[in-house]
Every structure is written in C-alpha cells, then in structure tokens.
DOMAR-62252 format. One record per atom (N, C-alpha, C): residue number from 1; residue in three letters; atom name; x, y, z. Coordinates in steps of 0.2 Angstrom, whole numbers, plus 5000, padded with zeros to 4 digits. Layout:
BEGIN
+-----+--------+-------+------+------+------+
| num | residu | atome |    x |    y |    z |
+-----+--------+-------+------+------+------+
| NUM |    ala |    CA |    X |    Y |    Z |
...
+-----+--------+-------+------+------+------+
This chain:
BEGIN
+-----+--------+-------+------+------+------+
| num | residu | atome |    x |    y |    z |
+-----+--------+-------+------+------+------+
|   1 |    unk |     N | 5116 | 4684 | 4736 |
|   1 |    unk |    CA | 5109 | 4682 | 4738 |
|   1 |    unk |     C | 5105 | 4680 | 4732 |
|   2 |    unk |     N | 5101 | 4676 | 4731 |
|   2 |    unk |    CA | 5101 | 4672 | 4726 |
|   2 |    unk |     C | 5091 | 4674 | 4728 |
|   3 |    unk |     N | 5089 | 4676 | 4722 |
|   3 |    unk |    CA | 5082 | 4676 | 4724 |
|   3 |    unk |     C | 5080 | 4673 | 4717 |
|   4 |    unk |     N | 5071 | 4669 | 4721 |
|   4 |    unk |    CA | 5066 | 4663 | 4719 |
|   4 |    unk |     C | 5064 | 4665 | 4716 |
|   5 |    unk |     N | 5059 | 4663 | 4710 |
|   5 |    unk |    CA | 5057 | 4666 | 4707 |
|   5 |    unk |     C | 5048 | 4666 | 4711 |
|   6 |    unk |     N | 5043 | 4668 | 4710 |
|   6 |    unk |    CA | 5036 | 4667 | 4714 |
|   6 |    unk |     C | 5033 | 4660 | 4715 |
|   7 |    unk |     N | 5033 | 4656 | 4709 |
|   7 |    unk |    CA | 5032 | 4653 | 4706 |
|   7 |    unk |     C | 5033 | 4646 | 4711 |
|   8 |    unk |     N | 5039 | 4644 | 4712 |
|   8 |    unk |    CA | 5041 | 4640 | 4715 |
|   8 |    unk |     C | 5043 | 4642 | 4724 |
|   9 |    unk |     N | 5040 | 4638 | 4726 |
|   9 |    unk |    CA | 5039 | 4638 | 4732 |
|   9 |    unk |     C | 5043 | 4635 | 4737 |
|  10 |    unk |     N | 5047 | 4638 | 4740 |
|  10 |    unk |    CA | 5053 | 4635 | 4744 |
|  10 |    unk |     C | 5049 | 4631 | 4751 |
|  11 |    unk |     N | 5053 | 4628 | 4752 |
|  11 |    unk |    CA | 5051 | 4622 | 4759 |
|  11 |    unk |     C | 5053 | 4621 | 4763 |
|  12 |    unk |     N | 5049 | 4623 | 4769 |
|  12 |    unk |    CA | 5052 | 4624 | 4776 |
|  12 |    unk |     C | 5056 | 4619 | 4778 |
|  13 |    unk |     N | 5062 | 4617 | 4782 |
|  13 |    unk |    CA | 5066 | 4613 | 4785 |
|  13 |    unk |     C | 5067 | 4616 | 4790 |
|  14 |    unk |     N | 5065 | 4610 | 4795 |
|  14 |    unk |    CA | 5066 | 4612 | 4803 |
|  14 |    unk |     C | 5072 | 4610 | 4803 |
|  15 |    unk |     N | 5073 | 4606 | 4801 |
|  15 |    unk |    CA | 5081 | 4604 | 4804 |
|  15 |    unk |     C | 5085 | 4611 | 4803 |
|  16 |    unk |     N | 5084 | 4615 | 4798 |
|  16 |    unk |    CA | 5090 | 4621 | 4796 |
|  16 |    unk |     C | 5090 | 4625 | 4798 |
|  17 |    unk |     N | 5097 | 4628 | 4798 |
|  17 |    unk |    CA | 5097 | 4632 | 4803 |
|  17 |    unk |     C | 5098 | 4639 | 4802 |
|  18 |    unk |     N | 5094 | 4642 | 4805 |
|  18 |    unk |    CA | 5096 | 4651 | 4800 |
|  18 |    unk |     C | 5097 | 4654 | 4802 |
|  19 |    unk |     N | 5103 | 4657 | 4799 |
|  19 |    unk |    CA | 5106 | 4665 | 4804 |
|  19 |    unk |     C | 5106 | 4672 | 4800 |
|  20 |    unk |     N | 5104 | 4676 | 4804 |
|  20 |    unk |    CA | 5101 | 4683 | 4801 |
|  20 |    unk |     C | 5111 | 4685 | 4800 |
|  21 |    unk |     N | 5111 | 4689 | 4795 |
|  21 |    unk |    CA | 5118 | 4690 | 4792 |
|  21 |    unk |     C | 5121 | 4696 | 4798 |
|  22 |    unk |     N | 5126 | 4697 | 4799 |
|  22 |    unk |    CA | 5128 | 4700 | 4805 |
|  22 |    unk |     C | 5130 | 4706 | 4798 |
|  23 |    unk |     N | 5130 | 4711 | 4804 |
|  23 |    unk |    CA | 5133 | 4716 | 4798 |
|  23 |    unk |     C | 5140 | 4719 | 4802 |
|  24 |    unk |     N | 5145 | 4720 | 4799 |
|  24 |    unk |    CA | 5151 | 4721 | 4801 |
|  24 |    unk |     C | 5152 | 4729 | 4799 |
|  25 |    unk |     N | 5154 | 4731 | 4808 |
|  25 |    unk |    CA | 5156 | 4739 | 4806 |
|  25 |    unk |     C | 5161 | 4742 | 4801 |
|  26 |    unk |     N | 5161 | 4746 | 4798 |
|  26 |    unk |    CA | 5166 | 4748 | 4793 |
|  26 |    unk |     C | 5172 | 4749 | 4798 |
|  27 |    unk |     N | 5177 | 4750 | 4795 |
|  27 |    unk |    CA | 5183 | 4754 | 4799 |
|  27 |    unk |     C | 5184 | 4759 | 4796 |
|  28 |    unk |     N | 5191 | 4762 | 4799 |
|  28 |    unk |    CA | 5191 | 4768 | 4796 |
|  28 |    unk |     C | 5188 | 4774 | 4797 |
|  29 |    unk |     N | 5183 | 4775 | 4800 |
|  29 |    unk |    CA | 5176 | 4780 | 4797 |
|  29 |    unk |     C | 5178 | 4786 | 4804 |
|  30 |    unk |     N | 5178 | 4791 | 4801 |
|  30 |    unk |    CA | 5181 | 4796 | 4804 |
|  30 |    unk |     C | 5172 | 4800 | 4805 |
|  31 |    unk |     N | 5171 | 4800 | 4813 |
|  31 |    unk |    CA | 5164 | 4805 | 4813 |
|  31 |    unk |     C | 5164 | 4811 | 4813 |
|  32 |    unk |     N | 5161 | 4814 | 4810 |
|  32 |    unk |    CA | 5162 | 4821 | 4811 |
|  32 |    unk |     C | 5157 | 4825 | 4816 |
|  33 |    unk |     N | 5153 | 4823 | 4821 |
|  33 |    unk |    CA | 5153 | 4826 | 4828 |
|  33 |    unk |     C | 5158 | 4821 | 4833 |
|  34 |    unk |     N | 5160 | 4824 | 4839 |
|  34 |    unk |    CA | 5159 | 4820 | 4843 |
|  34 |    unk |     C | 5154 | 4815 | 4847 |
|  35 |    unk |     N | 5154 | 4810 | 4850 |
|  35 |    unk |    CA | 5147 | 4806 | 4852 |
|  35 |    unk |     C | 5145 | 4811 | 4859 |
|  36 |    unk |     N | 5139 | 4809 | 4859 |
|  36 |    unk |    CA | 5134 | 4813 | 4863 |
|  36 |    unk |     C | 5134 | 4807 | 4871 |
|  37 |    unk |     N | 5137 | 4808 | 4874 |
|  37 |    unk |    CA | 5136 | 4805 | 4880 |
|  37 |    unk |     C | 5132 | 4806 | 4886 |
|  38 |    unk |     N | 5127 | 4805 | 4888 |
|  38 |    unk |    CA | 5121 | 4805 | 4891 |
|  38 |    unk |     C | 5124 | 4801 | 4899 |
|  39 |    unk |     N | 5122 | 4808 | 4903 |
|  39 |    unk |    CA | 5123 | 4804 | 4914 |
|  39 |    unk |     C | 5115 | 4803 | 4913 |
|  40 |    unk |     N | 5119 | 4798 | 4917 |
|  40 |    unk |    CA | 5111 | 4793 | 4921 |
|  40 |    unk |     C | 5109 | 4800 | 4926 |
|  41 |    unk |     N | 5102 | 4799 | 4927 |
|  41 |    unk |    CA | 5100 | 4805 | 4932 |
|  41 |    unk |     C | 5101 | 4803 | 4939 |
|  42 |    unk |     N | 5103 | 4807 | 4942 |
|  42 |    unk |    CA | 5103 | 4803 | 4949 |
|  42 |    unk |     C | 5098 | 4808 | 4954 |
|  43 |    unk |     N | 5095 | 4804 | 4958 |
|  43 |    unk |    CA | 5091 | 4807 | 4961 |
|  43 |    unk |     C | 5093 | 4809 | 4970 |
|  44 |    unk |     N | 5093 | 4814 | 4974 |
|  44 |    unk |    CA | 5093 | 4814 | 4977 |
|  44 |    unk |     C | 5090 | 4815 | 4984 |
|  45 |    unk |     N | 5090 | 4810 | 4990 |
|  45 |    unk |    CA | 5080 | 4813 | 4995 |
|  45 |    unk |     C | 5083 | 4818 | 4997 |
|  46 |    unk |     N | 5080 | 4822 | 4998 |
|  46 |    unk |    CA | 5082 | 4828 | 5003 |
|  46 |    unk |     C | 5076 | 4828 | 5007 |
|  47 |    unk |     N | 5079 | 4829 | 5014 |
|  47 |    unk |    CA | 5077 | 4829 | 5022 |
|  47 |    unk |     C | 5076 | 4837 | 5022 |
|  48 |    unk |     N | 5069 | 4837 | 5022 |
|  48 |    unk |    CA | 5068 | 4844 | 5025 |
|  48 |    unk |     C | 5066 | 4843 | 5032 |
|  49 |    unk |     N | 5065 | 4849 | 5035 |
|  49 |    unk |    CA | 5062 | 4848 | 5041 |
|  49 |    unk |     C | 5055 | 4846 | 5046 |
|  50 |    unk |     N | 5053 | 4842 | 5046 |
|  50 |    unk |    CA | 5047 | 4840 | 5048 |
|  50 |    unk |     C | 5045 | 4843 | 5055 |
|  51 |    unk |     N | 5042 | 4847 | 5055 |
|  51 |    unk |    CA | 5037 | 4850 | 5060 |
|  51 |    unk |     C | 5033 | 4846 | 5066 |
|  52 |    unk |     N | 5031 | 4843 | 5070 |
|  52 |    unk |    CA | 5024 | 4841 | 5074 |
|  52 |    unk |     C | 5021 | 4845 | 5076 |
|  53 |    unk |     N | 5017 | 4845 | 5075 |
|  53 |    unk |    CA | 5010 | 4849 | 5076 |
|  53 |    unk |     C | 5008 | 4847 | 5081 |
|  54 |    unk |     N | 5008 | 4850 | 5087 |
|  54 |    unk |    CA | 5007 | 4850 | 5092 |
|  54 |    unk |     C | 4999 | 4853 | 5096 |
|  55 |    unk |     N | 4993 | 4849 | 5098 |
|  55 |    unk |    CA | 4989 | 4850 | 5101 |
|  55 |    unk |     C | 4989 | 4853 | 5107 |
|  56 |    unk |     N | 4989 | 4856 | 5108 |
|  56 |    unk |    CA | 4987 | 4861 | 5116 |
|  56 |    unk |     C | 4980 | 4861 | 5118 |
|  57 |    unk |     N | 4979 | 4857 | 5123 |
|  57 |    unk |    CA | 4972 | 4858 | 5125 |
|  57 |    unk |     C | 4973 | 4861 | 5132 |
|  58 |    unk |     N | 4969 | 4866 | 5132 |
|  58 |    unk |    CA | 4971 | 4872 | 5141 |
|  58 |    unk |     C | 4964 | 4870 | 5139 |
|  59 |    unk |     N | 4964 | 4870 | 5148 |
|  59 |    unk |    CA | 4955 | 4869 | 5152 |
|  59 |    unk |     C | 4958 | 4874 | 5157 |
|  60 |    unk |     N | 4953 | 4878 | 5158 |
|  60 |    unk |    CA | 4951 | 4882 | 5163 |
|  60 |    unk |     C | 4946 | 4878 | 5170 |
|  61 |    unk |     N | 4949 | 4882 | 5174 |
|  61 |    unk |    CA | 4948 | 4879 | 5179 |
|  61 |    unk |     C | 4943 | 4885 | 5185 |
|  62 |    unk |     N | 4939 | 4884 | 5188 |
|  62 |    unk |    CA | 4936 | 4889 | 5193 |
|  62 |    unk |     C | 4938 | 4895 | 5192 |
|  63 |    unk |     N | 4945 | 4893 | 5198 |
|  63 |    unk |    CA | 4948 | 4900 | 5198 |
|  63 |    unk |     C | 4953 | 4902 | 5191 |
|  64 |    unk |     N | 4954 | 4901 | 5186 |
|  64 |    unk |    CA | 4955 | 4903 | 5182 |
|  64 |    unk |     C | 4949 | 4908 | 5179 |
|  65 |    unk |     N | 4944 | 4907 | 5177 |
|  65 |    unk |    CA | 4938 | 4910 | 5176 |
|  65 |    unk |     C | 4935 | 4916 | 5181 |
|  66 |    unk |     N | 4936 | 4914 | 5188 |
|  66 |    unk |    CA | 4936 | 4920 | 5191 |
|  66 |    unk |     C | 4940 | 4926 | 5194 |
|  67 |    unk |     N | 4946 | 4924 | 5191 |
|  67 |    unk |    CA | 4952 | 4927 | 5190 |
|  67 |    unk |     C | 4950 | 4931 | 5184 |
|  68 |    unk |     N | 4949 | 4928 | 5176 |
|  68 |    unk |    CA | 4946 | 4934 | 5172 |
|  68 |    unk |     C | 4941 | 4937 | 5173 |
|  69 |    unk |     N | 4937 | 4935 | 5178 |
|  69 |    unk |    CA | 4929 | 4939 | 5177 |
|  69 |    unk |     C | 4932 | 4945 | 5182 |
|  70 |    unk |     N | 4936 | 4945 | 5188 |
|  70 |    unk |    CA | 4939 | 4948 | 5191 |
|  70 |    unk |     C | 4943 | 4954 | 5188 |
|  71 |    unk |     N | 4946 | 4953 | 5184 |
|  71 |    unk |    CA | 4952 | 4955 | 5179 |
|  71 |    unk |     C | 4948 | 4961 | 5174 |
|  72 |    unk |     N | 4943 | 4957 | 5172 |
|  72 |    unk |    CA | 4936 | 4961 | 5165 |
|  72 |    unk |     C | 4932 | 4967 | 5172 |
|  73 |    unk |     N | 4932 | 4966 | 5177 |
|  73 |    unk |    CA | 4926 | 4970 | 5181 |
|  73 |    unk |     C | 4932 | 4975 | 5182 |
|  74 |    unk |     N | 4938 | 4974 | 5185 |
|  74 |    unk |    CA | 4943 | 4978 | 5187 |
|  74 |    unk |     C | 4942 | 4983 | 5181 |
|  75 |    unk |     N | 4945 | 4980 | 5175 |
|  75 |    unk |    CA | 4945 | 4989 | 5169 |
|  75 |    unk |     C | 4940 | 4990 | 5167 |
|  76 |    unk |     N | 4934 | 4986 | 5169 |
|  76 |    unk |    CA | 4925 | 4989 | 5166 |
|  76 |    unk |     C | 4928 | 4998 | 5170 |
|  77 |    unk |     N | 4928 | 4994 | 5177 |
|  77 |    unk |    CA | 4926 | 4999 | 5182 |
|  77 |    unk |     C | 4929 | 5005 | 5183 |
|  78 |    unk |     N | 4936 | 5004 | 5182 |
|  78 |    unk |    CA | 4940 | 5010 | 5182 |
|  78 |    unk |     C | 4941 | 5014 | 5174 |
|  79 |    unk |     N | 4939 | 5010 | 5168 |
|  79 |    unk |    CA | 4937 | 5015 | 5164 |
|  79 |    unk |     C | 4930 | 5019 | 5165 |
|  80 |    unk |     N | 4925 | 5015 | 5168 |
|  80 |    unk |    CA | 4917 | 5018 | 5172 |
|  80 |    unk |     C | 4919 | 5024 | 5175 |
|  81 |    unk |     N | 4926 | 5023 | 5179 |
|  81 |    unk |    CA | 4927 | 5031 | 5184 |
|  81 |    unk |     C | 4930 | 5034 | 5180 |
|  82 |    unk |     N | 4933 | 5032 | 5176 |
|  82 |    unk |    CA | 4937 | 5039 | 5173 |
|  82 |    unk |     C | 4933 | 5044 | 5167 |
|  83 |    unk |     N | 4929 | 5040 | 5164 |
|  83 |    unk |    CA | 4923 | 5042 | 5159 |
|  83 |    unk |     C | 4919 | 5047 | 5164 |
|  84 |    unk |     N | 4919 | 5046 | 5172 |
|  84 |    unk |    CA | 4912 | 5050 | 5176 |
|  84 |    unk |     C | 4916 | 5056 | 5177 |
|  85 |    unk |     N | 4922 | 5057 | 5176 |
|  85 |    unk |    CA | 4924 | 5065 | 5176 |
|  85 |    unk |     C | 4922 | 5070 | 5170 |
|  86 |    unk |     N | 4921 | 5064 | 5164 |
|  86 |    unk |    CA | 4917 | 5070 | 5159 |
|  86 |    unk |     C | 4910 | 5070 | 5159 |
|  87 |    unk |     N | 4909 | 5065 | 5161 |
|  87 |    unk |    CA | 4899 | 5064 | 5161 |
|  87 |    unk |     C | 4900 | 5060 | 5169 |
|  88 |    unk |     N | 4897 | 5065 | 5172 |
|  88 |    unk |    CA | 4893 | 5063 | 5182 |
|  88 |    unk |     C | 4891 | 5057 | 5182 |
|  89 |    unk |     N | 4884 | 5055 | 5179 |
|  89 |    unk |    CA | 4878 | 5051 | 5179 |
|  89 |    unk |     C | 4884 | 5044 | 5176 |
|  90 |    unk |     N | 4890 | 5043 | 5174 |
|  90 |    unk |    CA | 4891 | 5038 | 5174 |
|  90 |    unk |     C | 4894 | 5035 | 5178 |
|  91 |    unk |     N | 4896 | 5040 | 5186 |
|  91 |    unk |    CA | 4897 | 5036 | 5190 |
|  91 |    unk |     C | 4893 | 5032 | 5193 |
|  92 |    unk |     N | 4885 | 5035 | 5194 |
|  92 |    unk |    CA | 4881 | 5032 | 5197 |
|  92 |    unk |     C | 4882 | 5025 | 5192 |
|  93 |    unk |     N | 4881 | 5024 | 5187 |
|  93 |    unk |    CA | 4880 | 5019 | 5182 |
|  93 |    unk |     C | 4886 | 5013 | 5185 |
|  94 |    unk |     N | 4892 | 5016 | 5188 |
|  94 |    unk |    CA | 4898 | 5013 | 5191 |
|  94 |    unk |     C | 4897 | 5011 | 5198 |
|  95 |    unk |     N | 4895 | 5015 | 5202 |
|  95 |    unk |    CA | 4893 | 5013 | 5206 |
|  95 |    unk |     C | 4886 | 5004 | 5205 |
|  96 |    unk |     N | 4881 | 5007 | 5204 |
|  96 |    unk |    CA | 4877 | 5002 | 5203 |
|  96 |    unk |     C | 4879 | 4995 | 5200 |
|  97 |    unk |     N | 4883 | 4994 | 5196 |
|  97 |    unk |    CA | 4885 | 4990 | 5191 |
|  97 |    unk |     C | 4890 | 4985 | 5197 |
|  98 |    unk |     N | 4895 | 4991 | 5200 |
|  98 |    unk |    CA | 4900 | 4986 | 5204 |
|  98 |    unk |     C | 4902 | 4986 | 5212 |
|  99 |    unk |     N | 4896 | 4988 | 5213 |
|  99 |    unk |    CA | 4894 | 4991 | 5221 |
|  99 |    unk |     C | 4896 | 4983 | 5227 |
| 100 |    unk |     N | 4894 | 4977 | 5223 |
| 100 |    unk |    CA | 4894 | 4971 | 5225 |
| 100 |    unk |     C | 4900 | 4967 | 5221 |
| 101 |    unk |     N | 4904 | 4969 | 5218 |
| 101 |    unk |    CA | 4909 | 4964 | 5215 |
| 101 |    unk |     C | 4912 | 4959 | 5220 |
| 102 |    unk |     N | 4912 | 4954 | 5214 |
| 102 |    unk |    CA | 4919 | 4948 | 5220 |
| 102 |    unk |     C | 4925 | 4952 | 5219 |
| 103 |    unk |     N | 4927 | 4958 | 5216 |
| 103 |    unk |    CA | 4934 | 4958 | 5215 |
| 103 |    unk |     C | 4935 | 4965 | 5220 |
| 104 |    unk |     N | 4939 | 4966 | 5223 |
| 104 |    unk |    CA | 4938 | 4971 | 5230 |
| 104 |    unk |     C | 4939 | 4979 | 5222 |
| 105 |    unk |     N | 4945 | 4979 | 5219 |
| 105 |    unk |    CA | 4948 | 4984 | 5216 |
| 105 |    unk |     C | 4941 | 4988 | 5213 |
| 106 |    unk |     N | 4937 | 4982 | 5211 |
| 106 |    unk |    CA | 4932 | 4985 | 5205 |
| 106 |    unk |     C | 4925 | 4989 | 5212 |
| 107 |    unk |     N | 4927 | 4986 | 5218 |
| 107 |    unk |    CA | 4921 | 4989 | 5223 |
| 107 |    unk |     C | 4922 | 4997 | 5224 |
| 108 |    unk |     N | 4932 | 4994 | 5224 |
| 108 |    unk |    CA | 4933 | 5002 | 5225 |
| 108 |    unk |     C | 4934 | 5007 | 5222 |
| 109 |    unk |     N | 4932 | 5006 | 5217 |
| 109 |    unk |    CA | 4931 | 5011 | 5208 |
| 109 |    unk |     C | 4925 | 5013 | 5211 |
| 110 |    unk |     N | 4919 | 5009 | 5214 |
| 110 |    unk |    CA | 4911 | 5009 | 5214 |
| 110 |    unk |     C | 4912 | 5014 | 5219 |
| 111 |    unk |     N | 4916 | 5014 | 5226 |
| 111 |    unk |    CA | 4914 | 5017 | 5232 |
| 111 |    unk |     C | 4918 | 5024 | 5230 |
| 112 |    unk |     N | 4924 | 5025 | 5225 |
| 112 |    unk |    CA | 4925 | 5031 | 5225 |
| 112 |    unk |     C | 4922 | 5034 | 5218 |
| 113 |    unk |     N | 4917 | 5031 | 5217 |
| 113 |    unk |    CA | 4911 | 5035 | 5209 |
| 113 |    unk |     C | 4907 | 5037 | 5213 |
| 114 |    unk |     N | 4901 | 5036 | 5219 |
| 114 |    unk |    CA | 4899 | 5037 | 5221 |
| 114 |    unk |     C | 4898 | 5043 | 5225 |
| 115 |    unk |     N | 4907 | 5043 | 5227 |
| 115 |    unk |    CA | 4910 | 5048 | 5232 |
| 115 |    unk |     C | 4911 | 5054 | 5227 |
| 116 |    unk |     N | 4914 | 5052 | 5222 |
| 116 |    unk |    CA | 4916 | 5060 | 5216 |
| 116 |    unk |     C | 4908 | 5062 | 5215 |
| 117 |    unk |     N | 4903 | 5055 | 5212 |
| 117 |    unk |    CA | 4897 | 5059 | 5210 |
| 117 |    unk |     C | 4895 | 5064 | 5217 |
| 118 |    unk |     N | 4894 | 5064 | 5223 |
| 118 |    unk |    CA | 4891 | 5065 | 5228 |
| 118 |    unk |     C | 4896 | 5074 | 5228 |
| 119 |    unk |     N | 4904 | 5072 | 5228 |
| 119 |    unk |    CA | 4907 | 5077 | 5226 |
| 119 |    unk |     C | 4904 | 5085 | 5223 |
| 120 |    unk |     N | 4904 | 5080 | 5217 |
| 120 |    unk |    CA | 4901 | 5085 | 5209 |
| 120 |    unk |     C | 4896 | 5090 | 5214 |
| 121 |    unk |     N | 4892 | 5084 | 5213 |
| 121 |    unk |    CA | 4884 | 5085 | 5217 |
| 121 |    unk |     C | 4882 | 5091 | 5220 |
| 122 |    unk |     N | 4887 | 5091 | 5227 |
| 122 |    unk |    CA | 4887 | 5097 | 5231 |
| 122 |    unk |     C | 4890 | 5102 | 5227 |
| 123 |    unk |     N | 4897 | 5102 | 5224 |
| 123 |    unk |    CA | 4900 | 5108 | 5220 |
| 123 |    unk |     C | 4895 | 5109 | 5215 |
| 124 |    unk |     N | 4891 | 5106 | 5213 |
| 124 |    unk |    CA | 4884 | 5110 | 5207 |
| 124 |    unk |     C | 4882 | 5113 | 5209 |
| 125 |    unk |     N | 4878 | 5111 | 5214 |
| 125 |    unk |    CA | 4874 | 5114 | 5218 |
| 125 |    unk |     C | 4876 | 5121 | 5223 |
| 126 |    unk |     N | 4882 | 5123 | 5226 |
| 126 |    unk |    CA | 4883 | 5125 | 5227 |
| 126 |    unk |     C | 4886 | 5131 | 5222 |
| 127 |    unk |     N | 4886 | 5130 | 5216 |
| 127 |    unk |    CA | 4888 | 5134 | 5212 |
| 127 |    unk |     C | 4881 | 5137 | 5209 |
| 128 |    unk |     N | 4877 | 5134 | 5209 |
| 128 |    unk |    CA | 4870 | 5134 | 5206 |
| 128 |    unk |     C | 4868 | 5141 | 5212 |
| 129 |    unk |     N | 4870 | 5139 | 5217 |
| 129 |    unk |    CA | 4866 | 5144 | 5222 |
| 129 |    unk |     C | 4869 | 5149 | 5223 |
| 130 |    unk |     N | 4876 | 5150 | 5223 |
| 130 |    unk |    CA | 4880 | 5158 | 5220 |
| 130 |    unk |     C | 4877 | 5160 | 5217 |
| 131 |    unk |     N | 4878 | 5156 | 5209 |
| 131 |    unk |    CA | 4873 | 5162 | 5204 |
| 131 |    unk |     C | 4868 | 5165 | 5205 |
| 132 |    unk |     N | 4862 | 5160 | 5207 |
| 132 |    unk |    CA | 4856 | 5163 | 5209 |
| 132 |    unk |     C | 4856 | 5169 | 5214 |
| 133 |    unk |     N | 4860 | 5167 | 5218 |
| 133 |    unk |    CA | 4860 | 5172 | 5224 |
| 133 |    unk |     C | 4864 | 5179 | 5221 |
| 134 |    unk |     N | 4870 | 5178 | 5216 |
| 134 |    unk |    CA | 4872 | 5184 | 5211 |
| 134 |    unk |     C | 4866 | 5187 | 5208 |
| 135 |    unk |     N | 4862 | 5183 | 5206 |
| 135 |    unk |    CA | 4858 | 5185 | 5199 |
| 135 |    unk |     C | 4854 | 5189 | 5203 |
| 136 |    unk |     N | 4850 | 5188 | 5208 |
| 136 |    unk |    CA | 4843 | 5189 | 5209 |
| 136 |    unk |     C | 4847 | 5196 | 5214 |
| 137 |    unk |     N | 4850 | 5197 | 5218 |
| 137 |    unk |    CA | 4854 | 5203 | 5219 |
| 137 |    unk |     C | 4857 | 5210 | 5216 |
| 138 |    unk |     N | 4859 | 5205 | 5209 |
| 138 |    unk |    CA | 4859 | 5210 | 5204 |
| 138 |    unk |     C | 4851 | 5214 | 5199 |
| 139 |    unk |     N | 4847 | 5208 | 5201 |
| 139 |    unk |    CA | 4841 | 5210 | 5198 |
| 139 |    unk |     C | 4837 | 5212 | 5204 |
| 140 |    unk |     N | 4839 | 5214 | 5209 |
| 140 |    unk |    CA | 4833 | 5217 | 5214 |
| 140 |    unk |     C | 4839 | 5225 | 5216 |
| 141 |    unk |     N | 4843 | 5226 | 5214 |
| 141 |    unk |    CA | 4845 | 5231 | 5216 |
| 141 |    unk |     C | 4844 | 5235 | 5208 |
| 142 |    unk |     N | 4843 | 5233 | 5202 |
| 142 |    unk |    CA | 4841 | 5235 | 5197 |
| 142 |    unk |     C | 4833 | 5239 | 5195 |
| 143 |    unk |     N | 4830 | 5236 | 5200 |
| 143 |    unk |    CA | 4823 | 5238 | 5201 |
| 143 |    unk |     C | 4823 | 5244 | 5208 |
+-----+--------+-------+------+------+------+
C-alpha cells in the first residue's frame, strides 16, 4: 500500500472502481477451544386449562320463601320448647310468638309449651301447697 503524502490531494473518479481488500483465512490454525455452538430457543404454548365461569342466578319464588320462613319458625320453635324445660316463662314466650304460624310443626311446639307451662304451673303450685301445709303443721304443733 502506497501512502500520499498530505500535501497532494488525490482525486475522486467515479468511474473507479474500489474494492475493500478481502482478507483471507489462514490455514492451518489449530483452535485451542472447541467452538461454542448456540440452539435457537424454541418456544413452546402450553394449553392450560381454561375454566368458564359460570353465573348462577336462583330467583326465589313464593313458595320458596315460605317454605324458609316455615323452615326458620319450625327450629325458632322447638329450640323455644326445649329452653322452657330449664326456664318455664319461656314457654309462654313460645306460645305467644307461634300460636298463629303458617307452618303447622311450629303451632305444635306453641300448643305443647303452653301445655308443659300449664303442667309446671299446677306441679309448683301444688308443691308450694305441701310445703306450706308441712310447714305450718310443723309450726303449730311446736307451739
């Protein structure tokens, strides 16, 4: 390669034709790694499962509604009877609450609270009147 000096100014020609110099591999030439070989990446879709989601709309109808209210007054009523074995007064409270139900089960909780209050009732009372009638026996034969 032959270099100008600054000075002197070389001149374009379009006609000419210029080729960048090719470089030519060595031979011979022993690498000392192996080459590095690079996979293309492959991409896979994977298919999961897709779900729909499914809207449920339930309309209750009448007698669906009265069938729960029926359903709700039935175990109001018969936990109300069963609570008046340890407290009386909540029969009445049973009674009065389900005396009129549309559901027959819950009238018949109200008609047999009624009947145990009424039960109790007499056996207090009838207990109440032994004593008395012990007590004051035992106290007029003391005197």
């Amino acid at each position: 390669m032959e270099y100008q000096p600054l000075n002197q100014q070389t001149k374009y020609d379009p006609n000419q034709v210029y080729q960048q110099p090719q470089q030519v591999p060595p031979q011979n030439v022993v690498y000392s790694q192996q080459p590095i070989y690079t996979q293309e990446q492959q991409y896979y879709a994977s298919t999961q499962p897709i779900y729909q989601q499914s809207h449920v709309v339930t309309t209750t109808t009448q007698g669906d509604v009265d069938y729960l209210e029926k359903q709700k007054q039935d175990q109001t009523s018969m936990m109300l009877f069963i609570i008046g074995f340890f407290v009386g007064i909540v029969w009445i409270v049973n009674f009065i609450l389900h005396r009129n139900s549309p559901s027959e089960s819950a009238r018949k909780f109200a008609k047999a609270s009624i009947i145990c209050f009424a039960l109790s009732f007499v056996f207090a009372a009838v207990a109440v009147g032994i004593y008395l009638i012990v007590f004051f026996s035992i106290f007029q034969s003391a005197y």
